[in-house]
BALOVEX-911641 format. One line per 8 residues: number of its first residue (from 1); for each residue x, y, z of N, C-alpha, C, O. Coordinates in pm, whole numbers. Each point is the difference from the previous one (the first is absolute). Last residue first. Layout:
BALOVEX-911641
NUM> X:Y:Z:X:Y:Z:X:Y:Z:X:Y:Z; ...
end
This chain:
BALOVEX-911641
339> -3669:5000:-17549:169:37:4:-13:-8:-125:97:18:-74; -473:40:214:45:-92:126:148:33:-13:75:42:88; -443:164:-363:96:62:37:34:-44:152:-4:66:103; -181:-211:-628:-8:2:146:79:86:19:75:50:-84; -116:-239:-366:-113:81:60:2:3:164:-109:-21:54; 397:-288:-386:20:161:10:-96:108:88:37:109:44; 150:-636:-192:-106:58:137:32:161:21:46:59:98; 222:-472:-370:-71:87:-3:-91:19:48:-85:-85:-22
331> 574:-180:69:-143:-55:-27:-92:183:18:34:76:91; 486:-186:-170:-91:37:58:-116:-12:-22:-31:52:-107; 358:-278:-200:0:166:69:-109:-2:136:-84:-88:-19; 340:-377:-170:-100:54:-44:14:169:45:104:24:62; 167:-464:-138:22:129:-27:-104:138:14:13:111:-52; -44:-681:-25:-30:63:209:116:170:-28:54:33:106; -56:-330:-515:-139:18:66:-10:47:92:-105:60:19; 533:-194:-125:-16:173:-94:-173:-26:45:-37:105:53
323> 356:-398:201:-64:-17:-65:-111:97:-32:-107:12:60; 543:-21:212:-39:-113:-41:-99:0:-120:51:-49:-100; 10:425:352:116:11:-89:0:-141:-37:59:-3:-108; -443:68:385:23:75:-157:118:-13:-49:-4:-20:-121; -63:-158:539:-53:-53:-139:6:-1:-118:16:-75:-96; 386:125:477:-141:91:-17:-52:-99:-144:63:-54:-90; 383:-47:292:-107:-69:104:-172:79:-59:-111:-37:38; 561:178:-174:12:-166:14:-121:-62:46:-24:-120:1
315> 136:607:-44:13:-65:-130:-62:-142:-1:-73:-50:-85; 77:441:432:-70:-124:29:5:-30:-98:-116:-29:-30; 381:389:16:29:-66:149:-92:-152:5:43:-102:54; 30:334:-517:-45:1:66:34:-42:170:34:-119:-1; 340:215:-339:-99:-30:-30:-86:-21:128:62:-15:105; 361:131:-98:42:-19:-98:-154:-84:-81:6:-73:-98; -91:255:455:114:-50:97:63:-40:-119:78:-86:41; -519:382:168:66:-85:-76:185:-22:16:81:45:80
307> -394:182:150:-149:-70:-34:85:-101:-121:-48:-98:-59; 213:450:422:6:-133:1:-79:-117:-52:-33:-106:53; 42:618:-87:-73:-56:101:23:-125:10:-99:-61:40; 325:278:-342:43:90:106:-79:-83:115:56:-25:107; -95:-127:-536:128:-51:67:-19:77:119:23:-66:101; -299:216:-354:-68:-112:15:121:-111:95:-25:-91:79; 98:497:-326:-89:26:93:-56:-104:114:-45:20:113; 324:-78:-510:102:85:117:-138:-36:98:-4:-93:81
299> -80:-267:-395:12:149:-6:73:64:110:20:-67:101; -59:-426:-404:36:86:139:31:138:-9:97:55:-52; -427:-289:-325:183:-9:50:-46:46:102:-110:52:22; -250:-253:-241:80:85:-116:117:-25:65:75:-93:-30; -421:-162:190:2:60:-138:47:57:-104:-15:1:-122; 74:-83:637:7:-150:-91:34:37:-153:99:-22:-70; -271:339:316:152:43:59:75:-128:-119:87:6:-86; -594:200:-3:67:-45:126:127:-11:-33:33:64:-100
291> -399:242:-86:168:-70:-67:48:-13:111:65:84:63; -541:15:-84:47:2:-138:171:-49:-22:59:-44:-98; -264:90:597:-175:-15:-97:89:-57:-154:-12:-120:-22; 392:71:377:-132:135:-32:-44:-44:-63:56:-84:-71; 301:-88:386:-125:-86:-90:-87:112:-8:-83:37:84; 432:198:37:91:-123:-16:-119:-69:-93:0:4:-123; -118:441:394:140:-8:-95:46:-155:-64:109:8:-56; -535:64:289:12:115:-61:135:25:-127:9:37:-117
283> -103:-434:452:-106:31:-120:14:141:-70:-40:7:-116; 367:-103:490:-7:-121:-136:-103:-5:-104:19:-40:-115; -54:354:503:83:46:-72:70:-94:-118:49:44:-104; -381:-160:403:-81:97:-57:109:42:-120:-30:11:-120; 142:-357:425:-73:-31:-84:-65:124:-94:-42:-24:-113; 325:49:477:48:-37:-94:-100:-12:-110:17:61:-106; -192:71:486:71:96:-77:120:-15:-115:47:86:-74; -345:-406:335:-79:127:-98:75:40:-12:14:-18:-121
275> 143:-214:388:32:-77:-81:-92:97:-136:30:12:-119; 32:155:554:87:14:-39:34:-100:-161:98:13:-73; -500:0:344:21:118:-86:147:22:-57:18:69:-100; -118:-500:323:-124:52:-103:49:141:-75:24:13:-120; 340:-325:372:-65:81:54:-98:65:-129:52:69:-88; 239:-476:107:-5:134:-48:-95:15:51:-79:-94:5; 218:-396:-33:38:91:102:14:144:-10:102:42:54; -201:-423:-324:109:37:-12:4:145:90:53:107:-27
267> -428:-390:43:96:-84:-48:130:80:-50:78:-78:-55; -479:377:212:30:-130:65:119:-136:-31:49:-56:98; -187:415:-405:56:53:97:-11:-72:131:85:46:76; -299:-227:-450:139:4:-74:63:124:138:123:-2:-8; -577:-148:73:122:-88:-46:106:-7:32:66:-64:82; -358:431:-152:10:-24:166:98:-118:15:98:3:75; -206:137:-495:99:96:27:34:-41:140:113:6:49; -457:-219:-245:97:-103:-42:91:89:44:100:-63:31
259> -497:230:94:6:-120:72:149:-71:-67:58:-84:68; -181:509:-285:11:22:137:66:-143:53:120:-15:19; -314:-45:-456:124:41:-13:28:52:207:65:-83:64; -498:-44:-131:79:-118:-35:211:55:-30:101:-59:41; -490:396:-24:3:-58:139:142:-147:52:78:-21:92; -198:251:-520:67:117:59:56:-121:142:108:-41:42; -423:-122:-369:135:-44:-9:99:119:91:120:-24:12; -573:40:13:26:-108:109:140:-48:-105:54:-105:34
251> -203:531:-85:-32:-55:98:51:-121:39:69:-17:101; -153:150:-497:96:68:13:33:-41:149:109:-55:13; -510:-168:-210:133:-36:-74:117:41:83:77:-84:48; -496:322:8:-1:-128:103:146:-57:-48:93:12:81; -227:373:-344:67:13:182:57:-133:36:115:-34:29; -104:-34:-533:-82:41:101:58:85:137:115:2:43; 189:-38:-548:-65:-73:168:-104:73:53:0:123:7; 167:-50:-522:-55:66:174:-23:-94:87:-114:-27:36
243> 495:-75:-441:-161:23:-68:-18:60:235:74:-9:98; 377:-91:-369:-69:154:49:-134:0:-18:-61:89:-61; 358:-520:-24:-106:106:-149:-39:136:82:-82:74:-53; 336:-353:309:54:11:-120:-60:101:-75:32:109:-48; -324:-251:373:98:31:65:127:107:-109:16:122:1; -335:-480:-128:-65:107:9:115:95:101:16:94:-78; 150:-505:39:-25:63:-125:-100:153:11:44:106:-43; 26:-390:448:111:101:-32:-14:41:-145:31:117:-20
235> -386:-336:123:8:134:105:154:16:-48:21:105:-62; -188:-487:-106:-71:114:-48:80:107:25:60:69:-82; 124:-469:287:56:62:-143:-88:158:-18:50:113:3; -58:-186:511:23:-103:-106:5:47:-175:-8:117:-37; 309:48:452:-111:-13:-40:-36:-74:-126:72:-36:-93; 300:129:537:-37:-80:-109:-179:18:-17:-88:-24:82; 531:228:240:-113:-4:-13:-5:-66:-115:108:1:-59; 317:38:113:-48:-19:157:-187:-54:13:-47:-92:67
227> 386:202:-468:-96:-56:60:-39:-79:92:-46:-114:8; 263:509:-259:107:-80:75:-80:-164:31:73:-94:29; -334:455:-268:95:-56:-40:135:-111:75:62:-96:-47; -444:301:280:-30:-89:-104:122:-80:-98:28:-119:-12; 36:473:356:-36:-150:37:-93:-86:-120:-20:-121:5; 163:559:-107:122:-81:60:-41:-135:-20:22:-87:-85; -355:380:16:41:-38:-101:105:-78:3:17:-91:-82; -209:285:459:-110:-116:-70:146:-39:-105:79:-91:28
219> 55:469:175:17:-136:109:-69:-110:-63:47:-114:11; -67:559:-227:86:-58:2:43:-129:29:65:-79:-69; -488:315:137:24:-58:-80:160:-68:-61:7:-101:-69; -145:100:561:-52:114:-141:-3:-63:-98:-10:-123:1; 12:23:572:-5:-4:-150:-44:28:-114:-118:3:-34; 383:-15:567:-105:94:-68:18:-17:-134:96:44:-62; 34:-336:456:73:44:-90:-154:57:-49:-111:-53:12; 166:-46:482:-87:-48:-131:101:69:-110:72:88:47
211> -96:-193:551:49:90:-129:-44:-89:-105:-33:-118:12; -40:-28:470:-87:48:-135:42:69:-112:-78:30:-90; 370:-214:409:-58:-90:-35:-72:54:-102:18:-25:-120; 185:283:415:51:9:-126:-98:-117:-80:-45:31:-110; -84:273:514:-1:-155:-34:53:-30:-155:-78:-11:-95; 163:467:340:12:-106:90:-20:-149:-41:71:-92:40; 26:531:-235:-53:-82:11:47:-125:81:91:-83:-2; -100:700:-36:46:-149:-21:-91:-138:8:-116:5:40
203> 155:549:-273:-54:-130:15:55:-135:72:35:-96:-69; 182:527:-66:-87:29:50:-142:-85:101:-67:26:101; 553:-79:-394:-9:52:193:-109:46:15:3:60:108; 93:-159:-529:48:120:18:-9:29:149:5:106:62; -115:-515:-284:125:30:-49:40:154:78:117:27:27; -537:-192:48:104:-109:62:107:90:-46:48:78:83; -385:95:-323:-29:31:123:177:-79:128:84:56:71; -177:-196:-561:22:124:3:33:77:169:106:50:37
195> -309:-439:-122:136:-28:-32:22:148:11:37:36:112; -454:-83:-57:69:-45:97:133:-20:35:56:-8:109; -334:117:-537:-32:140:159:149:-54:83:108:59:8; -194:-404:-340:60:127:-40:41:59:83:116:7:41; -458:-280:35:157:-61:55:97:121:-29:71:58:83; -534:53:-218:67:-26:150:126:-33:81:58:39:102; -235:-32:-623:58:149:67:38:-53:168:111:5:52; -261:-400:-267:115:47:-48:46:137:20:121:22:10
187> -526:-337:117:106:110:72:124:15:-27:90:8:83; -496:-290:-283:142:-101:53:102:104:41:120:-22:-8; -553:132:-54:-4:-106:33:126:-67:70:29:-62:102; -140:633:-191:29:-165:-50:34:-121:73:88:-1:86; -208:514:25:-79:-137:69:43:-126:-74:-32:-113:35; 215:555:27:45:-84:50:-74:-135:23:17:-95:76; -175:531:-271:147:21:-75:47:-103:43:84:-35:-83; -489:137:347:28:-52:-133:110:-44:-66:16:-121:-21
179> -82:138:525:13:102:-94:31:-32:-115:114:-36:-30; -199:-245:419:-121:95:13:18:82:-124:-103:43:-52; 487:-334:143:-120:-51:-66:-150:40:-20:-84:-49:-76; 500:84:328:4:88:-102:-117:-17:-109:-38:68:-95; 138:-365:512:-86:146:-1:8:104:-89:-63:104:17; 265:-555:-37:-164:13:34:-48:123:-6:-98:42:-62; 581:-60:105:-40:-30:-136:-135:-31:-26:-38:27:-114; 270:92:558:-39:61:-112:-50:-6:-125:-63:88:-57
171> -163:-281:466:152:-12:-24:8:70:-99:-102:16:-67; -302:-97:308:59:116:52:158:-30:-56:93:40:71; -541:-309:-144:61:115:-104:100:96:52:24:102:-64; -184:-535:249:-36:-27:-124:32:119:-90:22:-10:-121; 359:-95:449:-167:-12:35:-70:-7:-168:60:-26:-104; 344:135:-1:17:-53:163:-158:33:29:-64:99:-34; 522:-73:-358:-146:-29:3:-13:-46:167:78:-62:72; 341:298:-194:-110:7:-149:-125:-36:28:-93:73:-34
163> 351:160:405:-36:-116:-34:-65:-4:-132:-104:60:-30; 254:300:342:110:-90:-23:7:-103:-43:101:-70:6; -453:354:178:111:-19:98:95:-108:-72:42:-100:57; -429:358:-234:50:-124:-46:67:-95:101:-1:-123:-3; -203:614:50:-34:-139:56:16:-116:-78:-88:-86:7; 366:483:-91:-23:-27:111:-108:-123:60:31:-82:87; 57:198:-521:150:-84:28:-49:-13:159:9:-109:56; -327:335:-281:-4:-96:-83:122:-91:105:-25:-111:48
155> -12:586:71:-74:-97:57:-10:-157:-58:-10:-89:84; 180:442:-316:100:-53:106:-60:-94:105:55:-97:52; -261:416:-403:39:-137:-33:90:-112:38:31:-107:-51; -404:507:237:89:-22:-9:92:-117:-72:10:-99:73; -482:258:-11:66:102:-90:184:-9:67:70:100:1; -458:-343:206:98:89:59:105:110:-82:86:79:38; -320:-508:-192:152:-2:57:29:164:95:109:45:35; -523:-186:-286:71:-111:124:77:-34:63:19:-84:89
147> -240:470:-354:-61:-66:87:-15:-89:59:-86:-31:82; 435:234:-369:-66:107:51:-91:-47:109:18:50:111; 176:-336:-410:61:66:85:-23:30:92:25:-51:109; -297:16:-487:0:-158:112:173:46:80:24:-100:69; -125:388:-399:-126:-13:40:18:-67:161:-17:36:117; 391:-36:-447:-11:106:102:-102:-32:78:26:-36:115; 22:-271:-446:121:-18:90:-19:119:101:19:-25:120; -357:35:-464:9:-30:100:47:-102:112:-58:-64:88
139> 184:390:-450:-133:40:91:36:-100:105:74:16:97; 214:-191:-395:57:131:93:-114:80:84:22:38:115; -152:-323:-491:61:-103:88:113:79:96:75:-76:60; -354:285:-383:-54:-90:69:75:-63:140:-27:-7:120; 313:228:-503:-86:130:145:-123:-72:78:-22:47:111; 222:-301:-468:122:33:152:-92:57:43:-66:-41:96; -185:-106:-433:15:-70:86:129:8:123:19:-67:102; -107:382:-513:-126:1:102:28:-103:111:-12:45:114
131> 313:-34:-419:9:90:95:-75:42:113:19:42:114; 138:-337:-523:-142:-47:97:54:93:119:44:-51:102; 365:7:-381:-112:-39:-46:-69:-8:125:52:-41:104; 363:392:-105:-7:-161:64:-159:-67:-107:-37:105:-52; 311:335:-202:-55:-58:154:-47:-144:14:-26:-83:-88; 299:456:-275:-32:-135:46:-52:15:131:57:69:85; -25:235:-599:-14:14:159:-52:-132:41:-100:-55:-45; 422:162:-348:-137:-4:53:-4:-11:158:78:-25:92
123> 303:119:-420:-84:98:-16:-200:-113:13:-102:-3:-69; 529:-138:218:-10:-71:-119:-81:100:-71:-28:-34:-116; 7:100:590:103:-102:-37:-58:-47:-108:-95:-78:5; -86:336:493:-21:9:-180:139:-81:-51:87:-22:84; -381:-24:371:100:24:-102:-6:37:-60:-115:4:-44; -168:-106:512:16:27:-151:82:24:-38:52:72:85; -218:-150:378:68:-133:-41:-18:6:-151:-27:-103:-61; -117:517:346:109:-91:50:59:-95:-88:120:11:-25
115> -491:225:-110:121:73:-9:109:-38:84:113:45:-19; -495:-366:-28:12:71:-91:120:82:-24:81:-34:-85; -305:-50:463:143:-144:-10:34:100:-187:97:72:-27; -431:216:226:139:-34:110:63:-56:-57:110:47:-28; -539:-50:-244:111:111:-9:125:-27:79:104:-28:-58; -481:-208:193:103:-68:-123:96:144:-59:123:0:-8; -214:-28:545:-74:-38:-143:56:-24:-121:118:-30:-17; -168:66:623:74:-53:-135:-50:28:-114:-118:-36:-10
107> 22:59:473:-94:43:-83:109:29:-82:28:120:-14; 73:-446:341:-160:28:12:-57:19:-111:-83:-70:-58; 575:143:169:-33:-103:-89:-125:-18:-52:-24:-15:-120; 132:312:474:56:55:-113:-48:-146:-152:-56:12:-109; 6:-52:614:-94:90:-35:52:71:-159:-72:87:-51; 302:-483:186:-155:-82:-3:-59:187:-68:-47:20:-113; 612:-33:62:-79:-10:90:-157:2:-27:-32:85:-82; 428:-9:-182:-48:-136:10:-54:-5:120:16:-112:49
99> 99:517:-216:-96:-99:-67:-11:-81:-8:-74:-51:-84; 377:341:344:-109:-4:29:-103:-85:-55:-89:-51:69; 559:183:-257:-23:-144:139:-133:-53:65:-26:-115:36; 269:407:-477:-167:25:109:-11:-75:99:-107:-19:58; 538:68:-360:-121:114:56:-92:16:21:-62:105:10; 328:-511:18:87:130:63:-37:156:-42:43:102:54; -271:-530:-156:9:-8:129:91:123:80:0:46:114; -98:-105:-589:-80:92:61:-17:-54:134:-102:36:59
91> 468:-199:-314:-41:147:-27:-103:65:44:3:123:8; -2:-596:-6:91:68:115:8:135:-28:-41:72:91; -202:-292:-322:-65:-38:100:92:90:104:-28:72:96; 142:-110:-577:-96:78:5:-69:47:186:-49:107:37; 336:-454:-161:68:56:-36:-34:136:36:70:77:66; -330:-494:-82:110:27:122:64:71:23:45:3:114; -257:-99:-528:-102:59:109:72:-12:131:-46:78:84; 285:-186:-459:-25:100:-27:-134:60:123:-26:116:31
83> 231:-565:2:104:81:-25:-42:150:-1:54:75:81; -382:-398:-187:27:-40:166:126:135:20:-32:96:71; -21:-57:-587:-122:-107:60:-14:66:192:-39:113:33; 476:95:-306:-123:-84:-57:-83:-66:87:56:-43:101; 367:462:-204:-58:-120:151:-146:-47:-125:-54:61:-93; 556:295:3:-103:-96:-27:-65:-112:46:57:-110:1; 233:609:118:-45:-165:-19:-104:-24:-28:-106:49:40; 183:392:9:87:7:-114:33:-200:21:70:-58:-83
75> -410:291:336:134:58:82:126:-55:-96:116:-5:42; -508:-233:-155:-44:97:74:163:-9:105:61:-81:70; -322:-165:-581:90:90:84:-10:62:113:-93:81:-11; -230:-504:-224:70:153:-5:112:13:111:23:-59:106; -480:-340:-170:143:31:52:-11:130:-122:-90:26:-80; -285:-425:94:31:136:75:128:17:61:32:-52:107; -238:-200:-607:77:-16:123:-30:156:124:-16:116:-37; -298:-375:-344:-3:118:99:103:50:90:-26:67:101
67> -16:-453:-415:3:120:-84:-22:118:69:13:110:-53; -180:-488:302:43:-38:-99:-12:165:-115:-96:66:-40; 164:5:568:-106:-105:-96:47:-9:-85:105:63:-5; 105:107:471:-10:16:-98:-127:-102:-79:-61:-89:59; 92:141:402:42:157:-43:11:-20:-149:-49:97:-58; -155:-411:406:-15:10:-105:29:133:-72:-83:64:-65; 131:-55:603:-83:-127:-92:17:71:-150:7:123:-11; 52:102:501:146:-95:-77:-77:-103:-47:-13:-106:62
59> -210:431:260:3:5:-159:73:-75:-77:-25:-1:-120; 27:-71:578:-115:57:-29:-57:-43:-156:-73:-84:-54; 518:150:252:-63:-124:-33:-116:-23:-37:-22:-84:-88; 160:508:224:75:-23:-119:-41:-173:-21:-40:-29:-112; -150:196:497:-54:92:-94:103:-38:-144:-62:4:-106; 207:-172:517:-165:-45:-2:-24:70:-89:-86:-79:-39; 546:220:108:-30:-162:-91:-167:-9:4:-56:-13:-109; 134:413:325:85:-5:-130:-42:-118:-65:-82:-10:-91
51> 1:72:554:-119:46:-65:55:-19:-178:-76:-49:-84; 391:-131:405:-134:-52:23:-122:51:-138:-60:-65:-86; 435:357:211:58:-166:-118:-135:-58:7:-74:17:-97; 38:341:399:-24:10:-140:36:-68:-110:-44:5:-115; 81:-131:577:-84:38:-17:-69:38:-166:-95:-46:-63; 518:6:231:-45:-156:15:-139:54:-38:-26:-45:-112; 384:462:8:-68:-89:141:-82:-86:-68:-53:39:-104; 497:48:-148:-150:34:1:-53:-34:143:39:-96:68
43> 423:55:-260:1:71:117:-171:35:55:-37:57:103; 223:-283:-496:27:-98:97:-51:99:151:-36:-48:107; -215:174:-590:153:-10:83:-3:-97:110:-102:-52:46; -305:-78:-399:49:113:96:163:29:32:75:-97:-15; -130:-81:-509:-104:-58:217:58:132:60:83:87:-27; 79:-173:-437:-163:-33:8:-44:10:130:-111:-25:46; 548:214:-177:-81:13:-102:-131:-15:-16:-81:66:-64; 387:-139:387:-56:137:40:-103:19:-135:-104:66:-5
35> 219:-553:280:81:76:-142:-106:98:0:-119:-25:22; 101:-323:307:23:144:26:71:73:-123:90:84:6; -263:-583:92:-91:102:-70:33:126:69:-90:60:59; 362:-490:-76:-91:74:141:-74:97:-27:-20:73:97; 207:-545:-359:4:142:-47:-90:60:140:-108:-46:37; 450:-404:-41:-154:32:43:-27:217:-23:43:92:69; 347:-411:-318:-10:52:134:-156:73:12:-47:91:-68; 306:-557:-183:-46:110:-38:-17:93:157:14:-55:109
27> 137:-411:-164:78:97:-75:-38:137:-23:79:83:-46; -300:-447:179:68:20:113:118:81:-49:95:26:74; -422:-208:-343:-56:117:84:113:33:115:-11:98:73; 64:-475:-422:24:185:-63:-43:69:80:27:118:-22; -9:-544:210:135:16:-72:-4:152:-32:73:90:40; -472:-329:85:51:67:73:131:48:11:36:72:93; -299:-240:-499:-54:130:93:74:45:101:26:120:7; 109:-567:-125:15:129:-141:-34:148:65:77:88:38
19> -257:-479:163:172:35:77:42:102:-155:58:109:8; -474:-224:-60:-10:44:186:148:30:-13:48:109:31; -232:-343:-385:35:107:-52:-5:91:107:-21:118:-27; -114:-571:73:73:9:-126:97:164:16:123:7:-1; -554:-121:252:175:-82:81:105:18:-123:118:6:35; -521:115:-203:15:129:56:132:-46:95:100:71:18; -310:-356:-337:51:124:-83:79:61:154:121:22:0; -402:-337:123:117:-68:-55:98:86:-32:116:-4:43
11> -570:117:80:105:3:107:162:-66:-43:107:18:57; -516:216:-271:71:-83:-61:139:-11:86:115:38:-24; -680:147:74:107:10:26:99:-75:-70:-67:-79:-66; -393:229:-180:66:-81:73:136:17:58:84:36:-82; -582:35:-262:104:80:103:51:-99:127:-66:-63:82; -269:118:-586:9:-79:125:178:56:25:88:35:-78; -580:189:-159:104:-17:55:22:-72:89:-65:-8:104; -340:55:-325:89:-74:-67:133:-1:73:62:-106:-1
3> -430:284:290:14:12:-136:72:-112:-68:-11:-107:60; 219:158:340:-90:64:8:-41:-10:-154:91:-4:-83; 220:-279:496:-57:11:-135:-112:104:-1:-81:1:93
end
């Protein structure tokens, strides 16, 4: 409990809707982040994948705002939000490779991301919001490089030796923690980093145990609705109503959704990131913010990821499609740049 907010696992919910989960995930194929569009080539040295994701996760927070979407065209497609800065990321992994390295990042500025991560589309010119806060949070990702890593970002994987967490800070996910862009509470870029890292052979892990599902806003809104997590009336009404959660608020329901994801990938036997990746792609395409799947119909898109089945995959068992109160959107916490 923080404030007025009260926050709770709903272990009942979550044995409920374990063998559902593990029905549609075992259908899907673990995405290896070598699509040329957003990631390095498969042929990249380990090294510069490394430097690539630490610097694109970095920034991977709050691309669009209300009435601000950030998406456009580029190479005659149309990319939006996460999509469109991945897009951008790799284009300049294959002409500058160099800038994701600490002495280049260092002295960054807002002009740089500026003519990197700008558009035009609709006859205006789009860029990411709080620009000032990438080129912050890239100083000093470089800065602290530069003077702990040996201005190398390979070192990060090297004294991890292979461990999310190990002593009080030498595992990886502790130690990303010197660099802003990674200090949220509940390390939703970290796990990110990590998944990313794992997937591409760069990262291994040795104590799967610690894996964490990395949580956004997508993942909150799931688990609420499905309700795994349960809040009390106020809070999901304010919730409803798009009124601002506190930090403290954001926090400790962020934290509470994690612990019920740890749950729900324990009882039906999925592997954390692999269960993130369903999950990311069920919030995006299937239970979206405005026209979940329940709501309206089964969409191609939404079929493709196994999110439906002549209607939702979790029809039977989710709150919300029970009872139109637990529909809620995403709880609001716009001002950060945790995720």
């Amino acid at each position: 409990m923080t404030g007025n907010l009260m926050v709770g696992v709903n272990y009942e919910a979550i044995n409920k809707i374990s063998t559902y989960v593990e029905r549609a995930v075992l259908k899907i194929e673990p995405d290896p982040f070598t699509d040329e569009n957003y990631y390095p080539p498969v042929s990249s040295p380990k090294r510069d994948v490394a430097a690539y994701f630490l610097v694109m996760v970095a920034m991977d927070h709050r691309l669009s705002r209300p009435n601000r979407p950030y998406e456009g065209f580029v190479e005659g497609r149309f990319y939006h939000g996460a999509d469109l800065l991945y897009k951008l990321g790799s284009l300049k992994f294959i002409e500058d490779p160099d800038f994701f390295y600490p002495d280049r990042l260092s002295r960054v500025t807002r002009d740089d991301l500026r003519s990197w991560l700008s558009l035009e589309y609709r006859g205006k010119r789009i860029e990411p919001p709080d620009v000032h806060i990438r080129v912050e949070l890239l100083r000093d990702l470089g800065r602290k490089l530069l003077t702990l890593y040996n201005g190398d970002p390979f070192e990060l994987i090297i004294r991890s030796k292979g461990f999310l967490r190990r002593d009080v800070s030498e595992g990886f996910i502790d130690a990303l923690k010197v660099f802003k862009a990674y200090q949220d509470p509940v390390e939703k870029k970290a796990f990110l980093l990590a998944k990313f890292l794992e997937r591409r052979g760069v990262l291994p892990i040795h104590d799967p145990h610690n894996k964490e599902v990395p949580v956004d806003n997508h993942l909150t809104r799931i688990a609420l609705r499905l309700g795994i997590v349960s809040v009390d009336d106020e809070t999901r009404e304010r919730i409803a109503g798009q009124v601002n959660l506190s930090t403290d608020e954001d926090v400790m329901l962020r934290w509470t959704v994690r612990l019920a994801y740890k749950e729900l990938s324990r009882a039906s036997g999925v592997d954390p990131f692999i269960l993130d990746d369903f999950l990311w792609l069920f919030g995006r395409k299937c239970c979206t913010r405005d026209m979940p799947t329940c709501r309206s119909r089964c969409r191609d898109n939404c079929r493709v990821m196994n999110g439906c089945n002549g209607g939702c995959v979790f029809q039977r068992v989710c709150r919300a499609a029970l009872d139109p109160l637990y529909m809620v959107p995403e709880h609001r916490f716009l001002n950060t740049w945790w995720y």
